[in-house]
N, C-alpha and C positions, 0 to 999 in steps of 0.2 A: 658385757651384754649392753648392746645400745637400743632404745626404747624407739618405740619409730612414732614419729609427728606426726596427728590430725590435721593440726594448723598448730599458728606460731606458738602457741601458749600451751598445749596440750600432747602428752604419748602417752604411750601405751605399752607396755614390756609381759602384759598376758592377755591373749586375745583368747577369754575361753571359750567365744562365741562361735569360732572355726575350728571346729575337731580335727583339720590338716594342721591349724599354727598353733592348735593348743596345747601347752606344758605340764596340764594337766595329770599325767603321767609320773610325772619327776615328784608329784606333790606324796608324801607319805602320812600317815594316821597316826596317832600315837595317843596316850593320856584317855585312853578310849575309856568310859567309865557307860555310857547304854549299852544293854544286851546284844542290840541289832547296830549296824553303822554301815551306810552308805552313801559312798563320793563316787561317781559316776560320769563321764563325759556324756551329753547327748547333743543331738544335733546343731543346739543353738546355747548351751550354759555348761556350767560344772555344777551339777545337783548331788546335794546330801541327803539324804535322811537319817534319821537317828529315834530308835525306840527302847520305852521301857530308860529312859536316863533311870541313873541313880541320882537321891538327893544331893546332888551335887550342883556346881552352876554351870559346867561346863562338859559337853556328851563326850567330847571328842577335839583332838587339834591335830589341823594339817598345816606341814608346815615344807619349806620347799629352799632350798642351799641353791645360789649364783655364783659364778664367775663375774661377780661386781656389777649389780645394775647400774649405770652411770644415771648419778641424777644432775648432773650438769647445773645451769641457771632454773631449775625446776626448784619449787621450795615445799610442793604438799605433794601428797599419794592420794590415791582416788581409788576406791573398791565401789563398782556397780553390782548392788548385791538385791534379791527379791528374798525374805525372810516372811515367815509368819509370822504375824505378833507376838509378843514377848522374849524373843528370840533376842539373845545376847551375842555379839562377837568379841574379841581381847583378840587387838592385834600389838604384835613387835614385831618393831625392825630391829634388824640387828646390822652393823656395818662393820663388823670383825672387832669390834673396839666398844662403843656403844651401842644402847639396848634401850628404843623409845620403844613405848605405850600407850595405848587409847582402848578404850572401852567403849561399843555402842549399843544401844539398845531400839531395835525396833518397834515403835507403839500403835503401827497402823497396820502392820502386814502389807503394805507394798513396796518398790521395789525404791532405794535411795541410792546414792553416792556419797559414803564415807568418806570426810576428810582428815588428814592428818599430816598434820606442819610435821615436815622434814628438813628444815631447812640448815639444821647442825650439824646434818651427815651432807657425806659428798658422793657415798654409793651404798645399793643394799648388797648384804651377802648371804643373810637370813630371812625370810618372812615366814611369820608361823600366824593362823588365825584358829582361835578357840570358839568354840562354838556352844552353845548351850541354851538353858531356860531356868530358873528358878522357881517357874511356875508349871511350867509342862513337859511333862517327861518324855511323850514326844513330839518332834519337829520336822520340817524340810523346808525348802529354801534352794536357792542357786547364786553362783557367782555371776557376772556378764566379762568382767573385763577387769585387770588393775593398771590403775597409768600412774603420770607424775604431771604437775600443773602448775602454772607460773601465776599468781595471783594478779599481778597489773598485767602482764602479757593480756591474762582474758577478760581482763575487762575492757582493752584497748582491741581486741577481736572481737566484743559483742558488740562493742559501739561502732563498728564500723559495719556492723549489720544495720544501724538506725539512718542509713542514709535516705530512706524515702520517705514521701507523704504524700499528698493528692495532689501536690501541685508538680509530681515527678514525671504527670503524663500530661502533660499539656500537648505535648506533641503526637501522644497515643491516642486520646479521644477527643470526641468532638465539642466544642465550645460547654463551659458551665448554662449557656444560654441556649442552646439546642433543642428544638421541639420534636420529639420524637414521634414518629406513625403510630408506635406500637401496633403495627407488624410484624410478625415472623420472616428472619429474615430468608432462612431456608425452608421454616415448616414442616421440615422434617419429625421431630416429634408431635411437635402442637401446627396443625394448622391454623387458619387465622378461622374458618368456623367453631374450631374445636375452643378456641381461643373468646370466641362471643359467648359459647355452652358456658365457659366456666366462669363469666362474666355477670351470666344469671344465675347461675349456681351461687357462687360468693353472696350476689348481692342478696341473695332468698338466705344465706346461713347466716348473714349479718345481720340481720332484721330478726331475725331468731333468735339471735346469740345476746341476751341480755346484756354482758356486758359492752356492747357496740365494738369490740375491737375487730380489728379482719383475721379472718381463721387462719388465710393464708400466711400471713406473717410470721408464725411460727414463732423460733426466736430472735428475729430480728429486733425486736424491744430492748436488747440487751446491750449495756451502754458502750459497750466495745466492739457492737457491728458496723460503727462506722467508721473503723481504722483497720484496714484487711492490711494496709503497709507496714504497719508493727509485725506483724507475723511472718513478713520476710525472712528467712533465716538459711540455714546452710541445705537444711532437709525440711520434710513436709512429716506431720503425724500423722500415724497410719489413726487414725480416729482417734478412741478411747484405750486403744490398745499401746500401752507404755511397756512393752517389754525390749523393746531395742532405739526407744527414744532415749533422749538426754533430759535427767533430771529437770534442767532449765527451762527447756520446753512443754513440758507438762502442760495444761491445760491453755497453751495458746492453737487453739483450732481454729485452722485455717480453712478447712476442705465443709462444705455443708452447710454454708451460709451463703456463699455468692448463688448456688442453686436456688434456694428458698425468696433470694433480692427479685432475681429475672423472673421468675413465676410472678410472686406477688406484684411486682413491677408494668410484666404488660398488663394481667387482668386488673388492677386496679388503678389503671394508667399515670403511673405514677416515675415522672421522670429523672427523681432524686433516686430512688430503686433501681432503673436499669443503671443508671452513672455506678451508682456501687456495687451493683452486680459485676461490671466492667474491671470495674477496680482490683474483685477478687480474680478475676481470669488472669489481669497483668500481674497480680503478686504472685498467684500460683507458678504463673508464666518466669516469674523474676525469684524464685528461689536455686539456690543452688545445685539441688539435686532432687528427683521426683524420688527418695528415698528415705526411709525411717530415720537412719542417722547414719553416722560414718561408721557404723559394722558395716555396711552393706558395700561400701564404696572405700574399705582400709585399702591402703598401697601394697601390700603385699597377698593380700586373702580376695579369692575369689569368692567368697559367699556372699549369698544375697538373699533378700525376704521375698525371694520372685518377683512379681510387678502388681502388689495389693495397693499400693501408693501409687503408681502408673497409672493402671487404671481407673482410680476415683482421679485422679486428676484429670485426665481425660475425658472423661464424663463431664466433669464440670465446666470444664473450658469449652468442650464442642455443646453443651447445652447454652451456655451462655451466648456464644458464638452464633447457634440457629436462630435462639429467642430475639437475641436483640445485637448480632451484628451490625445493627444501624447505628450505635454508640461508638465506633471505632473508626478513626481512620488508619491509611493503608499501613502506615508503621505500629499502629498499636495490632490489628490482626496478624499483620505476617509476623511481627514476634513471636505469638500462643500459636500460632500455624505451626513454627518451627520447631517450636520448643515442645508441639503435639508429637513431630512427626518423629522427632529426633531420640528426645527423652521419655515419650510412652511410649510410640507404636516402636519403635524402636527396642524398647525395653521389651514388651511385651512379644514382640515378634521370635527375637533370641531366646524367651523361656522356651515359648510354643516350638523353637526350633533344638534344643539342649535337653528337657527335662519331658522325655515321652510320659512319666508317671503323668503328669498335668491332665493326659487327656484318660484317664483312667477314674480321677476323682472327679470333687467339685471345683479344681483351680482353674479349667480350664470355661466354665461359665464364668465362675466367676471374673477374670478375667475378660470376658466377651463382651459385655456392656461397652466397656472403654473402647476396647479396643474398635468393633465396629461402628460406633458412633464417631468415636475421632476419623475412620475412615468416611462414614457419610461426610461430615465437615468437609475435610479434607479433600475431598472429591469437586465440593463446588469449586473449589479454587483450581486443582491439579487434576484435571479427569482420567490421565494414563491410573488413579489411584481406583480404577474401578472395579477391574480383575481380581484387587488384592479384595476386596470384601464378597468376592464369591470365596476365594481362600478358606477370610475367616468362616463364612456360613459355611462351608465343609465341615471345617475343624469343630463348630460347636454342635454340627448332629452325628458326626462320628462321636463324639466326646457322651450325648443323648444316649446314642446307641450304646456305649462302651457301661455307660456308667446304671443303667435302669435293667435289671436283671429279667430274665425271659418270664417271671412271674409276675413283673410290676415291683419288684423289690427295691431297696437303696440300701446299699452296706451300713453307709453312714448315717444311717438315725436322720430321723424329722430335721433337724437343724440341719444340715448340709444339705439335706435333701430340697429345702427352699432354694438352693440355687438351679433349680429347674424355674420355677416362674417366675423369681424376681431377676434373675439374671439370663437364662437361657431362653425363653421365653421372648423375654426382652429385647433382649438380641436380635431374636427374627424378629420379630417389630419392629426393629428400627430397620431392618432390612426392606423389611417389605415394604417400609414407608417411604424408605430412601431409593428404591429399585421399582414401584409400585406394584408389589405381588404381593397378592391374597396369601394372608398368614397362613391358611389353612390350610393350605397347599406346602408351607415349608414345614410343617412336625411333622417328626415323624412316627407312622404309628405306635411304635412303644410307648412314646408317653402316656396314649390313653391307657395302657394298663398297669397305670400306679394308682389307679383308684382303690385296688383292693388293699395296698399298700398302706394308704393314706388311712384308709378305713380301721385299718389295724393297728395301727399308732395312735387315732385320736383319742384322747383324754375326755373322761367323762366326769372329771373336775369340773364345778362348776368357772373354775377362772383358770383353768392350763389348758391350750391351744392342741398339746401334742403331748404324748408321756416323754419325759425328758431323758430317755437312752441315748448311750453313745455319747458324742459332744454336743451337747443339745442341752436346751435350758429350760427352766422352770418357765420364763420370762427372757421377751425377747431385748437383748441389749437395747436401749434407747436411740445408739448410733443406728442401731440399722431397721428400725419400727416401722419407719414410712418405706423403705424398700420391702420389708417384709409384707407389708398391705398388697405391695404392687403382685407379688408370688400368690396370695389370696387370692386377689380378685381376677389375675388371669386363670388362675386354676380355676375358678367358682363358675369364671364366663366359657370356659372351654368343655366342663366335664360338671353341669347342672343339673344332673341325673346323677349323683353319688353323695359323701356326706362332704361335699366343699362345699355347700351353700349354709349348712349347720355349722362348720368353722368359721365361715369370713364372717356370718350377723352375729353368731357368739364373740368371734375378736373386735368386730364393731361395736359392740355393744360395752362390751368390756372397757375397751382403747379409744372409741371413737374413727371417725374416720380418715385422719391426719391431713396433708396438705399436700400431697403426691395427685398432681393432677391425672396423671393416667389413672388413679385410682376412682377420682373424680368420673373420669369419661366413661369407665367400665362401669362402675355403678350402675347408672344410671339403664344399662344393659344387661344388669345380672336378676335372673326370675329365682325365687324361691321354689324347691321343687316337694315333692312327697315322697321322697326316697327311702325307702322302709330298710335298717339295718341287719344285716347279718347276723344272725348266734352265734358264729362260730365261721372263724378266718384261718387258711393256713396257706404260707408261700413256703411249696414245695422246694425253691431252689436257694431264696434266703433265708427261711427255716420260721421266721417270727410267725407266732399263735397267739388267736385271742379268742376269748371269749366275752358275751354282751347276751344279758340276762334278764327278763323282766324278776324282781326281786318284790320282796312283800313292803318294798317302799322303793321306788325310784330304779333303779339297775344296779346291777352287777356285772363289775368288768374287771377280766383277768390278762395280763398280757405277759407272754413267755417270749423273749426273745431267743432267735435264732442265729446260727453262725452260718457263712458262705467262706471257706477257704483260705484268709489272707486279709480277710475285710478289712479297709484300714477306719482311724479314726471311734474305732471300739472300745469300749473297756474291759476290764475283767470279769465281766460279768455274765457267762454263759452255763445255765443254769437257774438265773435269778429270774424275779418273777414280778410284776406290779399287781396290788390288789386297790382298785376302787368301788365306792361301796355309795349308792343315792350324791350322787354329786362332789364327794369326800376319796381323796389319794389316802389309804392308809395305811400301806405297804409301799415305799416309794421306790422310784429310781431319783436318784438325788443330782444326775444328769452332771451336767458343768457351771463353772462360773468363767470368769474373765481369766483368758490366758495368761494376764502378768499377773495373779495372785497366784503366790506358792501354792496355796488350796488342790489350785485345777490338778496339781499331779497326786496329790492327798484322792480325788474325787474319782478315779481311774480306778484306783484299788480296788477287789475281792470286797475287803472286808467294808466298803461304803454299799454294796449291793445287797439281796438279800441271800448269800449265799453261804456254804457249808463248808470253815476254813480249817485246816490245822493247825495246831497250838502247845504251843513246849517245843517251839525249835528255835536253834540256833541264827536261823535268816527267817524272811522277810516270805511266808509262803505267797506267791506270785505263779500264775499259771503264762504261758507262752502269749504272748499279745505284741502284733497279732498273732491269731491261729492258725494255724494252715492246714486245720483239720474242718470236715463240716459238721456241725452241730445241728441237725434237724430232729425235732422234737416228734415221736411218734403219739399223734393227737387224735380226738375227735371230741365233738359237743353237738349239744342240742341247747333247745329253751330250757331246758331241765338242768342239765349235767355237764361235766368236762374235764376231761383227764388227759396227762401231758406225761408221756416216758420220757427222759434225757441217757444219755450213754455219756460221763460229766469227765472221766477220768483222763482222754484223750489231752494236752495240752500241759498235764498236771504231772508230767514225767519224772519229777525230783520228789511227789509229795504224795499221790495217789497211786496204790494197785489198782484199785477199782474205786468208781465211784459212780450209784447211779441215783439218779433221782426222781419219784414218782410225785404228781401234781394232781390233785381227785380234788375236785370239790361237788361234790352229789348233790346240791345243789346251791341256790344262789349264795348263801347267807352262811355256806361250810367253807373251807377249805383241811385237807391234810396232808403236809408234805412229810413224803417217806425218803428217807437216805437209807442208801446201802453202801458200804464205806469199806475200805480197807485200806491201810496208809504205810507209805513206807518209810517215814519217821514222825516224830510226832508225839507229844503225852497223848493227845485224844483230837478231837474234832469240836467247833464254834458253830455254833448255828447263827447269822446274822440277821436280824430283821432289823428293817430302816425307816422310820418315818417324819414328817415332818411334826405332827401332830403329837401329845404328851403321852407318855409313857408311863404308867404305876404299879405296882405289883402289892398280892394280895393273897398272901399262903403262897399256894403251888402255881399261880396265875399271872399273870402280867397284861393289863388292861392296856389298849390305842384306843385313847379316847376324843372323838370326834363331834361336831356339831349336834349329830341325829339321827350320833349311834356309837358302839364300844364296838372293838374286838377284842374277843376273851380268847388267851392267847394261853392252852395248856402246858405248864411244865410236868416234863416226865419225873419221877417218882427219882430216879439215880442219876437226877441233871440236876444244876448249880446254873444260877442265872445271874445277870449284871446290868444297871440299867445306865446310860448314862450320854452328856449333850458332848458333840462334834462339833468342832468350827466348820462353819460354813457361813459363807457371806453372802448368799442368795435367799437362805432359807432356814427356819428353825430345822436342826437335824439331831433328832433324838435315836439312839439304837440300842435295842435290846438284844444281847448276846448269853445263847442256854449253851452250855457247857457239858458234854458227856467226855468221860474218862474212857481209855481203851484205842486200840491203836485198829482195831474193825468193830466190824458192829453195823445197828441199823435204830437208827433217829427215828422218832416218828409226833409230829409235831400235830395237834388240832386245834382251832381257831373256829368261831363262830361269831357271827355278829349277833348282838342284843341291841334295839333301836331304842331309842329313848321317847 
């Protein structure tokens, strides 16, 4: 078996990123010492789980027999691995003859690269990795990829990535002595009045702003924004997201800073700022590949991470390019021209043309930003490029149309559902800025009926934006905050008659108003309204229910998500329920974290929801996700009252006969959930409740105790309960689990708040 080349210094002999070239299969388990064990291929890793270890250090070992891997002038083995913390590997190779070893231990829960000197063998014919925890009996984690690597080869490959500096463009921009208009040089996004607005704007936040610094600036302060040519490298990082980057790469961010140069640069006419704005275009422009890393572009595997890196580059290049095209001469633009046309729209075009799913979720907004902004750019130069951005404005309201259900509904949870106005939105914007037509004229109706949508998701937390179901967060990633303002304030300015004008000043207020100059422009445009809330919401066709309660201190709010069919981006969680209580989440949905922490697939499970699991079996109880069943909750509420049927068993086909669930809270300050169960293996049934907030128990009781207020959480008379902390890297995650014995039966669970 011959290991196939990156480049000069680096192969690869398991790619178990591509489920077509992954060997995954060939690998077997053995030394199994947890209850549960799971190696699984998924779309982009080889994932384990392991439960229930025994005292022992190690859960399980897979190990996998070759036809000789040649390791040629190769002297080390490379394991791209994502482990939770305290997670142990024991790897041997074996070469028919000798048997090395290495031991590693994970201490941060993200994702490394294992080395280990080979350099005594000449082939493998054995690898076996043991897997375990000394400290947690259970784990999960995935593999990326195993290679073999030459130590001087790669350091003689990375130095010949350091071929650039600022004086590589001499020929690309214009003189270090150049006085720039700052003018816009297309005014496509910022006209040059829009461009005086935020000129007074600045100047009024800076006079404001005690510590005198300019708001715009962001984090340009940071000592290493002024070398965008180090970051040069083979591929771009898709942001914060390290799950198919190269360990080496890690925290060199390239993408999100030359944006931040040209803003701050024209309004604060500042002509060291556009020169380094410029600078980030040409390095983006001079990287190897607009992708994550060589998974995406291996020589034999067709997979790819779509065009998420495309089009933030895109974006960045054609902003740069409108803002302050006057920093470039002809050889430094038709470079980023090229390298738009060729390696995003390009990229981006082939998804939009191969993977119809795209226009079904959120990748096809998402993707829309880049893509038609590169096309406005691109258009001033090559105007045959003007048809193709009627295209995309097709593709991104068929994709509206496809993706906002006839209710106002979004499959995927508040967090994807922001790619309606920070990205779709967006889109026509730039459209109509670049074509001169009235926005209004390009949504289309459905959008407006996500208001009730929006209504029913909001979080009555006093510091959470959205209840975090589905892949959705607590807290919105940092990479994407100032985007996220942008999806606010169009929604707040479009639909000022619903509750988006109580989310954008609550997340103002919270966050601040960031440096996203559209954000800037629409402000100054968005009215506060008197929009009196709902008791009681339900979307008939995505199923979610909520209820909003005046309560004997602040409100009461309940939310029962619903199922549509196949929805993707879902979790296990149908049947669960969120309780917040005067400003306080005290029944949570624990929502997601960052895709490269093992976590996220830990945070997808049953048993992180507040839901009703089986327990004494030999597997991993897991219901179908997605579902391809509908899950519509038979509800109704008032200011008083609200009760919620489910039909739960549907999905549950290996574990439930029946299972249904009743939701009554008779009024604000009660809740009690009734299970009716019948299970077809199984010692008994787990009630799960999940909160962020501490957990105590007290006799027959189990107290969520809150700010400014408890819930007194009743144990039944012939239940067993368990109290104890989760990993989670977003959020304290406490969960109390009551225990009834019996293979049917009916739970019946009451809770009450006492205020403090």
């Amino acid at each position: 078996m011959k290991p196939v080349h990156i480049n000069i210094a680096e192969s690869i002999f398991e790619p178990f990123w591509d489920p077509e070239l992954s060997g995954l299969n060939d690998w077997v388990i053995t030394n199994k010492n947890a209850s549960t064990v799971l190696l699984e291929q998924t779309w982009s890793t080889a994932h384990f789980i392991f439960k229930e270890n025994e005292l022992t250090k190690y859960a399980f070992t897979m190990s996998n027999e070759y036809d000789n891997v040649l390791i040629a002038d190769m002297d080390s083995i490379i394991i791209s691995a994502a482990l939770q913390i305290e997670t142990i590997i024991l790897v041997k190779i074996n070469d028919g003859i000798n048997i090395l070893e290495k031991e590693f231990i994970c201490e941060d829960g993200k994702k490394h690269e294992y080395e280990m000197d080979v350099s005594s063998i000449k082939s493998i014919t054995k690898l076996s990795i043991s897997i375990g925890s000394e400290k947690n009996v259970d784990g999960s984690g995935w593999f990326n990829w195993i290679g073999l690597f030459n130590k001087k080869l790669l350091n003689k490959h990375l130095e010949s990535k350091n071929d650039f500096d600022e004086n590589t463009w001499d020929k690309h921009l214009e003189p270090k002595d150049y006085k720039p208009k700052f003018i816009p040089t297309y005014g496509i996004l910022l006209n040059t009045d829009e461009i005086l607005s935020l000129r007074k704007r600045a100047r009024k936040e800076n006079e404001q702003n005690k510590k005198g610094s300019k708001i715009l600036m962001g984090n340009l302060y940071k000592d290493d924004i002024n070398f965008p040519e180090k970051y040069i490298s083979d591929s771009i990082n898709f942001l914060h997201d390290t799950r198919f980057n190269r360990k080496r790469d890690e925290n060199k961010y390239l993408l999100q800073k030359g944006d931040k140069a040209v803003i701050a640069g024209i309004v604060y006419k500042d002509p060291k700022l556009l020169r380094l704005a410029a600078r980030y275009a040409l390095s983006i422009a001079s990287c190897d590949n607009w992708d994550d890393s060589f998974m995406c572009n291996y020589k034999t595997s067709t997979f790819n991470h779509r065009c998420f890196v495309q089009s933030l580059c895109l974006y960045e290049c054609a902003l740069i390019l409108d803002i302050a095209g006057e920093m470039f001469t002809n050889l430094g633009r038709d470079l980023i021209l090229r390298k738009m046309a060729e390696e995003g729209i390009g990229s981006i075009n082939f998804n939009t043309w191969k993977y119809e799913y795209i226009f079904h979720n959120n990748q096809m907004a998402w993707f829309s930003p880049g893509r038609m902004y590169g096309y406005a750019v691109l258009m001033q130069e090559y105007p045959r490029i003007e048809k193709y951005m009627d295209i995309a404005l097709d593709d991104i309201i068929e994709n509206l149309n496809n993706t906002i259900e006839e209710d106002g509904g979004y499959v995927e949870g508040p967090g994807y559902f922001s790619s309606i106005g920070k990205e779709a939105l967006l889109t026509l914007y730039i459209y109509s800025r670049a074509r001169g037509v009235d926005i209004n004229e390009l949504i289309p109706p459905i959008v407006s009926k996500t208001v009730d949508f929006i209504e029913i998701v909001k979080s009555s937390d006093d510091f959470i934006d959205f209840i975090p179901f589905c892949d959705s967060g607590f807290k919105v990633k940092p990479a994407y905050i100032n985007q996220f303002k942008v999806h606010l304030s169009f929604m707040t300015y479009f639909f000022p008659e619903s509750v988006w004008p109580d989310i954008y000043y609550k997340h103002l207020k919270l966050y601040g108003m960031g440096d996203n100059p559209i954000v800037w422009i629409l402000n100054d445009k968005i009215s506060k309204s008197n929009y009196k809330k709902k008791n009681f919401l339900k979307l008939p066709v995505t199923g979610h229910v909520s209820s909003y309660r005046k309560a004997k201190k602040g409100y009461s709010r309940i939310f029962v998500p619903g199922n549509k069919a196949g929805a993707g981006h879902t979790h296990a969680d149908k049947g669960s329920f969120v309780f917040e209580y005067n400003g306080e989440m005290y029944l949570m949905d624990s929502g997601i974290c960052n895709y490269d922490n093992p976590i996220s697939l830990d945070m997808k499970f049953p048993d992180r929801h507040n839901m009703l699991i089986p327990y004494g079996t030999n597997e991993i109880p897991y219901p179908d996700n997605p579902l391809m069943n509908d899950i519509i909750p038979i509800a109704f509420g008032n200011d008083i009252s609200f009760n919620a049927k489910l039909k739960l068993s549907p999905g549950w086909g290996k574990w439930y006969k029946n299972w249904e669930r009743q939701i009554n809270s008779p009024s604000p300050e009660e809740i009690i959930i009734t299970d009716t169960y019948s299970l077809k293996q199984g010692e008994g049934v787990s009630m799960m409740l999940n909160s962020s907030l501490e957990i105590s128990s007290l006799e027959k009781k189990a107290i969520i105790s809150g700010k400014k207020g408890n819930l007194i959480i009743e144990i039944p008379d012939d239940c067993s309960m368990k109290i104890e902390k989760l990993p989670n890297p977003i959020s304290p995650h406490n969960r109390l689990t009551i225990f009834k014995k019996g293979m049917e039966g009916i739970l019946n669970i009451k809770m009450h708040m006492v205020l403090k």
